[in-house]
C-alpha positions in Angstrom: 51.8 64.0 16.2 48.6 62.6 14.3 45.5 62.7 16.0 43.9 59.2 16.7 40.0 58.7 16.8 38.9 58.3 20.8 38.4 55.1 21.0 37.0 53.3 24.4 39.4 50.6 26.1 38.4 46.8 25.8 37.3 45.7 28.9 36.3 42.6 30.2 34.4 42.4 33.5 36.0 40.3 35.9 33.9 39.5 39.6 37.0 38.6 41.2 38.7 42.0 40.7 39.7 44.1 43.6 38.6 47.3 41.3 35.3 48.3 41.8 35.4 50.1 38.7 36.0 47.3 36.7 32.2 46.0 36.6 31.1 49.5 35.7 33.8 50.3 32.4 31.3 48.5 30.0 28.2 50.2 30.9 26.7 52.6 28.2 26.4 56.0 28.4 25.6 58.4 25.8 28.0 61.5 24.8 26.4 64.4 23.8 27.9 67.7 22.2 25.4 70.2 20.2 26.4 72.0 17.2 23.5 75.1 16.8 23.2 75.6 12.6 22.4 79.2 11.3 19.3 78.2 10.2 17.2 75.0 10.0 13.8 75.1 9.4 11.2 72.0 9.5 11.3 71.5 5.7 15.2 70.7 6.5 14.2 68.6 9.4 11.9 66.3 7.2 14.6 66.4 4.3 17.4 64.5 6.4 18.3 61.1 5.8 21.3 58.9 6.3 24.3 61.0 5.2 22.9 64.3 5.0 25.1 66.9 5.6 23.7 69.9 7.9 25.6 73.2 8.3 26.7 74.3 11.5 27.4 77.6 12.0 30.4 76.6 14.9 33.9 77.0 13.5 37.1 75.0 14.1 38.2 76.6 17.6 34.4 77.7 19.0 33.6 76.4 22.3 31.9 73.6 22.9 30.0 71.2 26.4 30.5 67.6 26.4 27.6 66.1 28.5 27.6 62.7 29.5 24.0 61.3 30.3 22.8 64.6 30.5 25.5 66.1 33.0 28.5 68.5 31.5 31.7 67.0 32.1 34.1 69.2 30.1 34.4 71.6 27.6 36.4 71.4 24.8 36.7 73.3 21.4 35.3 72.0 17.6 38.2 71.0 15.6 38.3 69.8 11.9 40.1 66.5 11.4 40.0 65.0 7.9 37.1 66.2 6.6 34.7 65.3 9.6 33.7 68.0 12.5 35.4 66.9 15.6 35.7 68.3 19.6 38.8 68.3 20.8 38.7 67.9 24.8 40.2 70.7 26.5 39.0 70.6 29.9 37.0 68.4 32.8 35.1 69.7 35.3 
C-alpha cells in the first residue's frame, strides 16, 4: 500500500446541520512536531532562507509529539517518504 499525503477533508459549513461539529471542521489550527538538530548555531540561524536544508539528528523510526495549538495529541514516529522527513501517526492520546 502507498502512502498518501494527509490531506484535510473539504468541508463546507452548513447552519442548518444537525452536527455541531460541522461549523467548527474549517477552523485553523496549527500542527506542530519538533525535530532537535545536532548542532545549530546562530550563524546557521541567520543563514536560512527558503529551501534550506537543516539536519536533524532524528532518524526514520525515533519518536516524535504531535501538538495541536500547543496541546500533545499523539505521538507518532519520523518516517522518510520520498525524499521528505515525514511523522507517521502512531498513537492519540
Amino acid at each position: 500500500m502507498a502512502d498518501k499525503p494527509l490531506t484535510a477533508p473539504e468541508t463546507t459549513v452548513n447552519q442548518s446541520s444537525d452536527d455541531p461539529w460541522k461549523l467548527v471542521m474549517a477552523l485553523p489550527c496549527r500542527l506542530r512536531v519538533e525535530a532537535p538538530t545536532a548542532a545549530f548555531t546562530v550563524a546557521d540561524l541567520l543563514g536560512l532562507c527558503p529551501g534550506s536544508l537543516v539536519r536533524s539528528s532524528q532518524k526514520a523510526g525515533s519518536p516524535a509529539f504531535v501538538q495541536v495549538n500547543g496541546q500533545v495529541i499523539g505521538r507518532g514516529e519520523f518516517d522518510v517518504v520520498g525524499d521528505a522527513l515525514a511523522v507517521r501517526l502512531t498513537e492519540l492520546v
